[in-house]
The first five atom37 places (N, CA, C, CB, O) and aatype in JSON, in Angstrom:
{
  "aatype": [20, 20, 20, 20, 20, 20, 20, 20, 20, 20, 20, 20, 20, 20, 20, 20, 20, 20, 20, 20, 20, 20, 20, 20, 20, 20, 20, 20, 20, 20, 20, 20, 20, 20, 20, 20, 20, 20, 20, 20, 20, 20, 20, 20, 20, 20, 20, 20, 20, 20, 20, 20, 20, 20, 20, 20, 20, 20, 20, 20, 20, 20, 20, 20, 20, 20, 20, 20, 20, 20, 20, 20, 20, 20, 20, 20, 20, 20, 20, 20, 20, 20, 20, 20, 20, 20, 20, 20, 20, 20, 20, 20, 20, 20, 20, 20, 20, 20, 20, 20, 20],
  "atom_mask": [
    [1, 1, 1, 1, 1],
    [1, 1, 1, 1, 1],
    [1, 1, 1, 1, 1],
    [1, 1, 1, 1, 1],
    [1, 1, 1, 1, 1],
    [1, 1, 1, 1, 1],
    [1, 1, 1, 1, 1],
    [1, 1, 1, 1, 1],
    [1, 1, 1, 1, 1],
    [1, 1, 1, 1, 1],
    [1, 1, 1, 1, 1],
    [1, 1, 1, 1, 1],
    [1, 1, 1, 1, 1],
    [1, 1, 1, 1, 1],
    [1, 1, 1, 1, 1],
    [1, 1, 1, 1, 1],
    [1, 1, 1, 1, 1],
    [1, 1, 1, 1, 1],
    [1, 1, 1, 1, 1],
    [1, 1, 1, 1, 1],
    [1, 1, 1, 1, 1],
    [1, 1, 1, 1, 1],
    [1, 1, 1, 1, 1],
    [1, 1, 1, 1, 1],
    [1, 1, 1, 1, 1],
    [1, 1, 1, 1, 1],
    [1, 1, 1, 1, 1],
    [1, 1, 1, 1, 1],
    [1, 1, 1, 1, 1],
    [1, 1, 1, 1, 1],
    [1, 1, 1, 1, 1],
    [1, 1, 1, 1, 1],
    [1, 1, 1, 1, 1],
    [1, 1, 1, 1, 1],
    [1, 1, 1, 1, 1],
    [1, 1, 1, 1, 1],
    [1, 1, 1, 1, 1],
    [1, 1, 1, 1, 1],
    [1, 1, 1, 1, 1],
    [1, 1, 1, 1, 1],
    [1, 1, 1, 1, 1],
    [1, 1, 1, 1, 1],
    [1, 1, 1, 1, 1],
    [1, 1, 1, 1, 1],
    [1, 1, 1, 1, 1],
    [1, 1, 1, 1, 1],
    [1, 1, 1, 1, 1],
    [1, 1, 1, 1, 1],
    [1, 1, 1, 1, 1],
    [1, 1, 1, 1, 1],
    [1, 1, 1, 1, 1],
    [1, 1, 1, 1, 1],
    [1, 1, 1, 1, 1],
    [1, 1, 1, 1, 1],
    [1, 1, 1, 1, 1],
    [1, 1, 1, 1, 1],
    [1, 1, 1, 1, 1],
    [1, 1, 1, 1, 1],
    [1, 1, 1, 1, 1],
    [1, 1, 1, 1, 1],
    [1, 1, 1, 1, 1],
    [1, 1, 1, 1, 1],
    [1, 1, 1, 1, 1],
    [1, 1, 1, 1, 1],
    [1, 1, 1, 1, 1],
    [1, 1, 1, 1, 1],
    [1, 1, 1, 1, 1],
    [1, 1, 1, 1, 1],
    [1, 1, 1, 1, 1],
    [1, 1, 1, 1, 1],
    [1, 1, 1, 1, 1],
    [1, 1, 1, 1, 1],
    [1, 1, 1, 1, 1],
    [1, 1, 1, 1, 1],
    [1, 1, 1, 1, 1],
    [1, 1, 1, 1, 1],
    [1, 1, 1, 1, 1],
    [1, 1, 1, 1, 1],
    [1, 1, 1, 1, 1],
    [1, 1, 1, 1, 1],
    [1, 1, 1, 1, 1],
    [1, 1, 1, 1, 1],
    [1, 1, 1, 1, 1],
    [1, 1, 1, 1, 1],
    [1, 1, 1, 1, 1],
    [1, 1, 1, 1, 1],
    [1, 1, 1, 1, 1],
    [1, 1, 1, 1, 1],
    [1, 1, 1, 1, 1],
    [1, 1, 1, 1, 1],
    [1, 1, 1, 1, 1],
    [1, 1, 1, 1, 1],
    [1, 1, 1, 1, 1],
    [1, 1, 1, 1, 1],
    [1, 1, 1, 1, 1],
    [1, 1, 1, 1, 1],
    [1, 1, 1, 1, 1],
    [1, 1, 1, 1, 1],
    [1, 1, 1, 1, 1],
    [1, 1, 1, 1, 1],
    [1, 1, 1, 1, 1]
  ],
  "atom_positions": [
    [[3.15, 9.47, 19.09], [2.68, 9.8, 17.79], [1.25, 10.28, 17.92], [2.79, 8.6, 16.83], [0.43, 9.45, 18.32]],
    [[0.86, 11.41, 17.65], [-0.2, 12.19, 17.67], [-0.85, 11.83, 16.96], [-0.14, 13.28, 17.53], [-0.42, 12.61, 16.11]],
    [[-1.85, 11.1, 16.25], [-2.78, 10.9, 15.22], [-4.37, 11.89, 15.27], [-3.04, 9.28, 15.33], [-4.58, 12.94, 15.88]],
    [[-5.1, 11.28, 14.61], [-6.11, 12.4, 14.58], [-7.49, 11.31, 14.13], [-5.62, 13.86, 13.25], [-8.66, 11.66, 14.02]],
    [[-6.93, 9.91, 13.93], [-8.22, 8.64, 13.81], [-7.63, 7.32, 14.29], [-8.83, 8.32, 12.07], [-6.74, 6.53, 13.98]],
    [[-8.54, 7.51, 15.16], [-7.71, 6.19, 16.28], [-7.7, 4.65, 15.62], [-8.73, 5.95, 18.01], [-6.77, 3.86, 15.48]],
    [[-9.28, 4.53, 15.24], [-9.29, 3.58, 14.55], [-8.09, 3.25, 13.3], [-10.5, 3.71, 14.18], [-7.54, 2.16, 13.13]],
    [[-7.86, 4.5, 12.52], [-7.49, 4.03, 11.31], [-5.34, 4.38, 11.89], [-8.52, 5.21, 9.65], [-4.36, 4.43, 11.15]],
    [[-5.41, 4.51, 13.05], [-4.12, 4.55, 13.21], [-3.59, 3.21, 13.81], [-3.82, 5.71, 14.0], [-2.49, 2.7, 13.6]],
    [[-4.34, 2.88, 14.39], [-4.3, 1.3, 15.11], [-4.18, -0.05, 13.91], [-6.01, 1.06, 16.09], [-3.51, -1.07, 13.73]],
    [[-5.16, 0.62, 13.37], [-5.24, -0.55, 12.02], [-3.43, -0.27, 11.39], [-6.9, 0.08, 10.37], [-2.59, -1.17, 11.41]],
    [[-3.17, 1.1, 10.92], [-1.73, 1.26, 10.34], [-0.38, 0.95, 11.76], [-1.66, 3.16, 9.63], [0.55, 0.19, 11.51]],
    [[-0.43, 1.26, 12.38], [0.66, 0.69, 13.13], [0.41, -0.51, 13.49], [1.01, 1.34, 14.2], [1.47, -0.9, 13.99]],
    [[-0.51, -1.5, 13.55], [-0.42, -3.02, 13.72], [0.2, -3.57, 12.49], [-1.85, -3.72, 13.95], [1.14, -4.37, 12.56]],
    [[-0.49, -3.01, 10.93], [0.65, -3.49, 10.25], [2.08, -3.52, 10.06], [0.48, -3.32, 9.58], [2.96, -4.34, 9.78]],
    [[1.91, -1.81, 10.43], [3.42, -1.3, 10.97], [4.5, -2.14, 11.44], [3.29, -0.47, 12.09], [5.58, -2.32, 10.89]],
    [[4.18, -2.52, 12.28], [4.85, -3.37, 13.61], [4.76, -4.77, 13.37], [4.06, -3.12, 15.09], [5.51, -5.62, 13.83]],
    [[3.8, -4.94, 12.61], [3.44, -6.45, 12.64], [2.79, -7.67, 13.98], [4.75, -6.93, 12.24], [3.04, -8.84, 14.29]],
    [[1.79, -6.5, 14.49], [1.15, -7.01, 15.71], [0.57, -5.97, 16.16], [1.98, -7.6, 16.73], [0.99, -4.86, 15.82]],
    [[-0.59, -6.08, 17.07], [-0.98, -4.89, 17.8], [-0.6, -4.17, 18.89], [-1.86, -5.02, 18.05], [-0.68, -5.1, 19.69]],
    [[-0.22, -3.17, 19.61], [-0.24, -2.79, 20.77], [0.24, -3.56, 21.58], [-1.23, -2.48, 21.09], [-0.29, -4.67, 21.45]],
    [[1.14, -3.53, 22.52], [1.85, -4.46, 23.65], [1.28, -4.14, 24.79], [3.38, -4.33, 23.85], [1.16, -5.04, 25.63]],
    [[0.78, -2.68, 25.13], [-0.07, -2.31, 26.11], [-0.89, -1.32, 25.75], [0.54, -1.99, 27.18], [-0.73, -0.49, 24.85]],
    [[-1.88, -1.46, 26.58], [-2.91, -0.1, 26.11], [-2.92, 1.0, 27.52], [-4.91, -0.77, 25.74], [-3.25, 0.32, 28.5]],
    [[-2.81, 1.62, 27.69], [-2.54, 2.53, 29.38], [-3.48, 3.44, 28.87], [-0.7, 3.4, 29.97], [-3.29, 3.81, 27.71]],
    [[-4.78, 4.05, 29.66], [-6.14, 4.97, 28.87], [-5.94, 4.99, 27.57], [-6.34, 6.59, 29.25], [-5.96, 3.99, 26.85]],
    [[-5.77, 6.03, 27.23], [-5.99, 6.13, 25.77], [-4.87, 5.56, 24.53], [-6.15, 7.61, 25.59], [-5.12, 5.25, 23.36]],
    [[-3.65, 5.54, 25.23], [-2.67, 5.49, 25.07], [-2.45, 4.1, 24.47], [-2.11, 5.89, 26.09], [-2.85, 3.16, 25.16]],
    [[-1.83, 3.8, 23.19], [-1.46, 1.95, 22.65], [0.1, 2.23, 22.22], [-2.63, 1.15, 20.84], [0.59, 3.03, 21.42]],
    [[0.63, 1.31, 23.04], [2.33, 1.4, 23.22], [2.46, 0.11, 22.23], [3.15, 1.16, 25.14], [1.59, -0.73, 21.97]],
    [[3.93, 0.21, 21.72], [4.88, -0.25, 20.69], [5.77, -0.91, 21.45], [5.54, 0.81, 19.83], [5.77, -0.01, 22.29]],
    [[6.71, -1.88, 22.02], [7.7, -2.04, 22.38], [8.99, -2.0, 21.36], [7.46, -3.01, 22.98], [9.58, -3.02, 21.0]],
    [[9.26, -0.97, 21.04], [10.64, -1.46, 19.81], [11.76, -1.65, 21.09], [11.32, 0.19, 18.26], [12.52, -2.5, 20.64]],
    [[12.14, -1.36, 22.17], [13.3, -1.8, 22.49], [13.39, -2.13, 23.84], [14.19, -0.99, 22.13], [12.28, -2.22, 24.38]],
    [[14.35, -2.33, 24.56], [14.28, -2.99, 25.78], [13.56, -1.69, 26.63], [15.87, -3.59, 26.35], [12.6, -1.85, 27.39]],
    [[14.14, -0.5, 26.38], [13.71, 0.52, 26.99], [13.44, 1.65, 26.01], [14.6, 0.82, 27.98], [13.99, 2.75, 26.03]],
    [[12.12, 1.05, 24.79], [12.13, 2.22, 23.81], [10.54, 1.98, 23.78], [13.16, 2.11, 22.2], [10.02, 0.97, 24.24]],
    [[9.89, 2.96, 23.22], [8.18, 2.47, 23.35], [7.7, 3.6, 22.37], [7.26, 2.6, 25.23], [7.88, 4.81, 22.53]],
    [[7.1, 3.04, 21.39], [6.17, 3.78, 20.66], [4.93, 4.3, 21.09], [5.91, 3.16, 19.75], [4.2, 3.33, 21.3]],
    [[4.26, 5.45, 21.34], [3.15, 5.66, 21.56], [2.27, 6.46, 21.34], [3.12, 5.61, 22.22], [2.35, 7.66, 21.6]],
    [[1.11, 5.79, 20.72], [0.16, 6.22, 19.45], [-1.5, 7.06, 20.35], [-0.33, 4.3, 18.28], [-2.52, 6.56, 20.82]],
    [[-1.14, 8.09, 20.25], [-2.11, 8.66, 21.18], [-3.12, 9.45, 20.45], [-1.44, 9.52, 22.22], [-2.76, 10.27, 19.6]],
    [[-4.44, 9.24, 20.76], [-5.61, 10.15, 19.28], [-5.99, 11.44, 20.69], [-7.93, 8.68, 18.36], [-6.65, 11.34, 21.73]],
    [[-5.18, 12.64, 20.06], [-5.2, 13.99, 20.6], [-5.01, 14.8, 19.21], [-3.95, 14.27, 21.82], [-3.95, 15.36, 18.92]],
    [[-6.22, 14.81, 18.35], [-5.87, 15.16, 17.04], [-5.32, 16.48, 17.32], [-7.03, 15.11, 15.98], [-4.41, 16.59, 16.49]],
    [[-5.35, 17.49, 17.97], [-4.36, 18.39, 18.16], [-2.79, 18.5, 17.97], [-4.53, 18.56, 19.12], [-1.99, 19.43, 17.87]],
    [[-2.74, 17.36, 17.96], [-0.85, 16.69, 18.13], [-0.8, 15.89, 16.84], [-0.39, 15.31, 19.79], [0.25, 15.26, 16.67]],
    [[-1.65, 15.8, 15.96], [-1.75, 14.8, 14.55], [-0.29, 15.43, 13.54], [-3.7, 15.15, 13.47], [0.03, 16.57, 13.18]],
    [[0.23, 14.31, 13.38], [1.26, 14.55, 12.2], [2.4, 14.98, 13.13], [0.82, 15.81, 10.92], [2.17, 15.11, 14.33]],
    [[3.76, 15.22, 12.55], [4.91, 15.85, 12.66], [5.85, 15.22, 13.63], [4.66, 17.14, 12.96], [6.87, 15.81, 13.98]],
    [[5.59, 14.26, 13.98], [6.39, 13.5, 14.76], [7.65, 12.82, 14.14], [5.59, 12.57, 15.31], [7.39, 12.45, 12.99]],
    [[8.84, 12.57, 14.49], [9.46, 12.1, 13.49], [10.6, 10.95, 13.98], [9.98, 13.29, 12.77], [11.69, 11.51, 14.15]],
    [[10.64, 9.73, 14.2], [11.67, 8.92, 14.64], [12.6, 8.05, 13.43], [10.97, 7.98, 15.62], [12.42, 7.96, 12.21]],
    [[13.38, 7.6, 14.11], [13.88, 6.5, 12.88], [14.21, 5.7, 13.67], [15.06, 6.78, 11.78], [14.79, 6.07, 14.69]],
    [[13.86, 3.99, 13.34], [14.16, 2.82, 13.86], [15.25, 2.52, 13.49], [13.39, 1.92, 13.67], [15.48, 3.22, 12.5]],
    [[16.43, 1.63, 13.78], [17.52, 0.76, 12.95], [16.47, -0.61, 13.26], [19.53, 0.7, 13.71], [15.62, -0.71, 14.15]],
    [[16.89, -1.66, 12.14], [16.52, -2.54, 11.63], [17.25, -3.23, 11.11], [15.85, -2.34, 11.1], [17.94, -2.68, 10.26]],
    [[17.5, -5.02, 11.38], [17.99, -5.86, 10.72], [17.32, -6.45, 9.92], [18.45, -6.5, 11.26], [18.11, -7.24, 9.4]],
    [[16.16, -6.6, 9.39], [15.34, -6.62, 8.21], [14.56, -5.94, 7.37], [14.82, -7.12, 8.32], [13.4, -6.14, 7.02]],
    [[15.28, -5.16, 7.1], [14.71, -3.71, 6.14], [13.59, -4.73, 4.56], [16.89, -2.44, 5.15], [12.46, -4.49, 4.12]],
    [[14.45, -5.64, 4.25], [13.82, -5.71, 3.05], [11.94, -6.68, 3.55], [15.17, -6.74, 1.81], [10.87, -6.66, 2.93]],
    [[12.18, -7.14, 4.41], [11.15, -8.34, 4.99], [10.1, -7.07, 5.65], [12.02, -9.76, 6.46], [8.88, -7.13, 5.54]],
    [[10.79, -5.99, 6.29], [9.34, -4.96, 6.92], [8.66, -4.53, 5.53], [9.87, -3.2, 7.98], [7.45, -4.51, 5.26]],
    [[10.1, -4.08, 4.46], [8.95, -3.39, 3.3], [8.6, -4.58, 2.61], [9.56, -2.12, 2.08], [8.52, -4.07, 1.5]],
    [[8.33, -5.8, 2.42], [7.24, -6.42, 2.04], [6.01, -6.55, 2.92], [7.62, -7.53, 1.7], [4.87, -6.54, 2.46]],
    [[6.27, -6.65, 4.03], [5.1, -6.81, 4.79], [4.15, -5.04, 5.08], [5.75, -7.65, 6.37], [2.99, -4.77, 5.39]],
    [[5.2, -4.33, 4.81], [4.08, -3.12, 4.9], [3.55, -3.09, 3.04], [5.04, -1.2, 5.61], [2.6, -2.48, 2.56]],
    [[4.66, -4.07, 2.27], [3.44, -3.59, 0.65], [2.44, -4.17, 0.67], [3.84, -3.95, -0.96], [1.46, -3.92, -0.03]],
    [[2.64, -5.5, 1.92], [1.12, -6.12, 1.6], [-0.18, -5.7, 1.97], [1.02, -7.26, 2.05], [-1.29, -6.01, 1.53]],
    [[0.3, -4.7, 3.17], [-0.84, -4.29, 4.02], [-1.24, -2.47, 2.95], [-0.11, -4.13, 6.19], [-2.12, -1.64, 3.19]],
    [[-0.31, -2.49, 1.97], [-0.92, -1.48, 0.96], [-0.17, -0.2, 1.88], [-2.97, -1.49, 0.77], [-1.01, 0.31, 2.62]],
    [[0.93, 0.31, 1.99], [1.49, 0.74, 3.16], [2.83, 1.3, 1.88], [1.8, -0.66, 4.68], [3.66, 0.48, 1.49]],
    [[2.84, 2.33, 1.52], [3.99, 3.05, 0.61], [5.12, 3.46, 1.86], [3.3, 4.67, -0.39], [5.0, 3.43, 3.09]],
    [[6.19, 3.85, 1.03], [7.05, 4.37, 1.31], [8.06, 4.8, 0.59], [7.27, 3.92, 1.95], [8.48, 3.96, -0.21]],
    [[8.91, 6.38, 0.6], [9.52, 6.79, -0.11], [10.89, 5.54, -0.82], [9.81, 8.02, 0.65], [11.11, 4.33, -0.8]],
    [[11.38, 6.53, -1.26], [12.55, 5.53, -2.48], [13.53, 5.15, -1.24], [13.68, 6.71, -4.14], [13.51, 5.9, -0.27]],
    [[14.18, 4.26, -1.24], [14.93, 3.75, -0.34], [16.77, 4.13, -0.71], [14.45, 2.13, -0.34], [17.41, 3.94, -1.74]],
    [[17.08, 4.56, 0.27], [18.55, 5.47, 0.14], [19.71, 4.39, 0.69], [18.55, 7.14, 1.33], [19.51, 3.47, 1.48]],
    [[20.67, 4.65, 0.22], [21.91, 3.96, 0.51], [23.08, 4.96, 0.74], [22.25, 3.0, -0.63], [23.79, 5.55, -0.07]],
    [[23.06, 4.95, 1.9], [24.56, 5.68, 2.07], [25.85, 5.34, 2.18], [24.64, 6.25, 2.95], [26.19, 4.19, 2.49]],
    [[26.82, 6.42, 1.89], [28.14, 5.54, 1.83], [28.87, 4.31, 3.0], [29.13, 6.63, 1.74], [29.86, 3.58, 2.94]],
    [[28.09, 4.49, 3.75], [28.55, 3.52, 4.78], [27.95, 2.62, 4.67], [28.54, 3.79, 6.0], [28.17, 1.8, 5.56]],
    [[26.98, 2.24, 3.7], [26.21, 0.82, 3.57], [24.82, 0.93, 3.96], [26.84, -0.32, 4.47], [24.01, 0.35, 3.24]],
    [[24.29, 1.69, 5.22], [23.18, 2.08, 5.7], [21.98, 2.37, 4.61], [23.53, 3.18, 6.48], [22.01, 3.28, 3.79]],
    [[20.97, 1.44, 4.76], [19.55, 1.69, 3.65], [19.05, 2.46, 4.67], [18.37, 0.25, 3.03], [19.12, 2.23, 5.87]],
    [[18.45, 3.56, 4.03], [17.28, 4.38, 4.95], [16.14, 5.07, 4.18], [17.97, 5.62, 5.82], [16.34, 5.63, 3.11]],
    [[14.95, 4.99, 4.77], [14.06, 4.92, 4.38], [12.91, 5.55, 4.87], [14.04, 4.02, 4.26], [12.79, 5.51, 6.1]],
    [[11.93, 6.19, 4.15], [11.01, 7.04, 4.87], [9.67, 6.7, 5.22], [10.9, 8.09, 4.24], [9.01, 7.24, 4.34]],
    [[8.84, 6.07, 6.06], [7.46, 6.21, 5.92], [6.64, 6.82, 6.64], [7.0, 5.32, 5.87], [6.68, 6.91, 7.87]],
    [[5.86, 7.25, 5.94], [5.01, 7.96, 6.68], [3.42, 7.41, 6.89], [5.07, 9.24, 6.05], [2.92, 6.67, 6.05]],
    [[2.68, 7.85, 8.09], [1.6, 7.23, 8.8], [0.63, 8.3, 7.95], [1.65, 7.23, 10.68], [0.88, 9.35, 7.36]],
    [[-0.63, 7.52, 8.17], [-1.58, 8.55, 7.33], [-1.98, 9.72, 8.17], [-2.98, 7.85, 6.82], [-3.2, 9.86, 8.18]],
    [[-1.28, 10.69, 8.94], [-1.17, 11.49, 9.88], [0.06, 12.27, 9.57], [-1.2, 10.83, 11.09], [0.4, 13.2, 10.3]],
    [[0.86, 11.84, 8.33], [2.4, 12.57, 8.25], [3.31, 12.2, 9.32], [2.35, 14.17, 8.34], [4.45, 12.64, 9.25]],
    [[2.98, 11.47, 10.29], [4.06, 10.99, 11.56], [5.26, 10.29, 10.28], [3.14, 9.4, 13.08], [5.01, 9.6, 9.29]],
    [[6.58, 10.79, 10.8], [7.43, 9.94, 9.97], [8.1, 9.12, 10.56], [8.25, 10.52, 9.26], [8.74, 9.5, 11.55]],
    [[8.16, 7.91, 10.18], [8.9, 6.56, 10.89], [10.02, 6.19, 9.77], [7.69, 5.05, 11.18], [9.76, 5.44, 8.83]],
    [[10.99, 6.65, 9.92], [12.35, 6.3, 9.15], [12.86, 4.9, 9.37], [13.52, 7.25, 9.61], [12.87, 4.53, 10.54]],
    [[13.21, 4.17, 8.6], [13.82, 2.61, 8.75], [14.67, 3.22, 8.42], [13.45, 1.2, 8.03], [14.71, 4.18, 7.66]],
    [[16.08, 2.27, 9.4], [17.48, 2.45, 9.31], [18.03, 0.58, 9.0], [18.11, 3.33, 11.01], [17.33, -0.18, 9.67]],
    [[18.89, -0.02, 8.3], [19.17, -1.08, 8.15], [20.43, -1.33, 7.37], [18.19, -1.56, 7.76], [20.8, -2.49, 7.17]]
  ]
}
């Protein structure tokens, strides 16, 4: 994820995630979402915005309280016919992080 303010991207993906950084490698602050999946939030404001993933999630409703507390929006939350909530947020960089649940 390309950002363009390191500070203020670190601050939003710790709430994000609900913790900080699992590793820092130079510039680089990694995410662990999966056994072999890694988020990584790199300030090369050249690369800011347009990134776009979607997580699946077994607690969709418990992340969006904890991102309303940290003041952290996100679009209207969708239900598709298969039951699947999905959901849009975006980083203050436009990076989009989709919840799947």
């Amino acid at each position: 994820m390309g950002v363009s303010d390191r500070a203020r991207a670190l601050e939003w993906y710790g709430a994000f995630f609900g913790r900080p950084a699992d590793e820092v490698i130079g510039e680089e602050h990694l995410w662990q979402i999966g056994e072999n999946a890694w988020i990584v939030v790199d300030h090369r404001g050249d690369r800011a915005g347009g990134a776009m993933v979607t997580l699946g999630v077994t607690d969709l409703d418990d992340i969006l309280a904890r991102l309303a507390a940290h003041g952290i929006e996100h679009e209207a939350v969708e239900t598709y016919p298969n039951g699947v909530r999905h959901v849009v947020v975006l980083d203050p960089d436009g990076n989009s992080l989709s919840l799947a649940g």
